[in-house]
C-alpha positions in Angstrom: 42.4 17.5 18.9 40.4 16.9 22.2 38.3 20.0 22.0 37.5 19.4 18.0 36.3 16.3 19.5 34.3 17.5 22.5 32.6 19.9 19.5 32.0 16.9 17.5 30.1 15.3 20.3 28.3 18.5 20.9 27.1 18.4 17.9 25.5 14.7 17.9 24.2 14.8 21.2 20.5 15.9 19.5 20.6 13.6 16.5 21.6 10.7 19.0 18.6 11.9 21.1 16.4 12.6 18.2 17.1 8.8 16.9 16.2 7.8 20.6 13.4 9.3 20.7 12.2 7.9 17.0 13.1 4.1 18.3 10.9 4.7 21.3 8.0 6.3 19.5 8.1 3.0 17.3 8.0 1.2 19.9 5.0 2.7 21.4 2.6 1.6 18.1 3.7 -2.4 19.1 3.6 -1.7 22.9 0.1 -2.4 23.6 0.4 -3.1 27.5 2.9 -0.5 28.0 5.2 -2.2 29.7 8.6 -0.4 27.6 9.3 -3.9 25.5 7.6 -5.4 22.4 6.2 -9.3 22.9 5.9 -11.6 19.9 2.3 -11.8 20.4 1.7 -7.6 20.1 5.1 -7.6 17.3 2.9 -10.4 15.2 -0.6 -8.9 15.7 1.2 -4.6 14.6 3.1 -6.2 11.7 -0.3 -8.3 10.4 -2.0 -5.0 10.1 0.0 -5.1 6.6 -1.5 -7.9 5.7 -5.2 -6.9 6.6 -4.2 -3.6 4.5 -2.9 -5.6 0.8 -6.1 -8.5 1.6 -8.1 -6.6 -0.5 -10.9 -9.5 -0.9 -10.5 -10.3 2.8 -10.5 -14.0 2.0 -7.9 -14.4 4.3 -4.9 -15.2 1.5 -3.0 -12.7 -0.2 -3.3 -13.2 -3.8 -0.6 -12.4 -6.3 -2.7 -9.6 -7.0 -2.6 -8.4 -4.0 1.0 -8.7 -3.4 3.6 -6.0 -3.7 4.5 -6.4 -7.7 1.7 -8.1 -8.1 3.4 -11.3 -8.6 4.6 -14.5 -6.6 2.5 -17.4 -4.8 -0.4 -16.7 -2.7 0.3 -16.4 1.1 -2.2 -17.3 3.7 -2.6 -15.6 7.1 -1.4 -18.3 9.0 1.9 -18.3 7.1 2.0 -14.8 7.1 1.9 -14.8 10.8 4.7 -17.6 11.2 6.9 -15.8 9.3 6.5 -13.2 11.5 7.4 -15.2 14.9 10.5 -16.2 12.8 11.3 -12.8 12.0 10.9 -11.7 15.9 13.3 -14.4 17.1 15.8 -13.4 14.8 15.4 -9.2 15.8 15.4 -11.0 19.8 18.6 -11.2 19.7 19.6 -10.6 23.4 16.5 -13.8 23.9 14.6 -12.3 26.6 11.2 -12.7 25.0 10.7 -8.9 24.4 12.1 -6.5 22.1 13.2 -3.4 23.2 13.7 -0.1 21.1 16.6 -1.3 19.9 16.4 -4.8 18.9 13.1 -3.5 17.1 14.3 -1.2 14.7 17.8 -3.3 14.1 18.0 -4.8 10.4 17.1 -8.4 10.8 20.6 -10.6 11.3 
């Protein structure tokens, strides 16, 4: 039972490491000062990239046309981004600030 165990661990050693090595490389698009952690102020301006992306008029306010679906009420940029802060705080769960590779690719609790 020990050794089937021992092999089982074997065995996941590289996925755990590959998975590792995918959180950090995420982590490296936000990280703009390279300093290993994710701030709200670099996690708001990577994640508004989206919204620079569906803005096709660049007015500024995503449209219902513009929105995934093409359907719901327009969203501005400024509510865009608070939504985001809210969305950081939540995935900060440890509340230091700064997301690590871990708190940053968690599902939102």
């Amino acid at each position: 039972m020990i050794r089937r165990l021992a092999v089982a661990a074997a065995l996941l050693l590289p996925l755990t490491a590959a998975a590792q090595d995918s959180r950090n490389a995420y982590l490296r698009q936000f990280d703009t000062d390279g300093n290993g952690c994710v701030s709200e102020s670099e996690y708001v301006a990577y994640m508004s990239r989206g919204f620079e992306r569906m803005d096709a008029n660049h007015d500024g306010v995503l449209e219902p046309s513009e929105l995934p679906g093409g359907h719901g009420k327009p969203v501005t940029l400024k509510e865009w981004r608070a939504n985001l802060r809210h969305q950081f705080h939540r995935l900060d769960r440890r509340h230091t600030g700064c997301l690590d590779a871990q708190e940053l690719t968690a599902p939102p609790g």
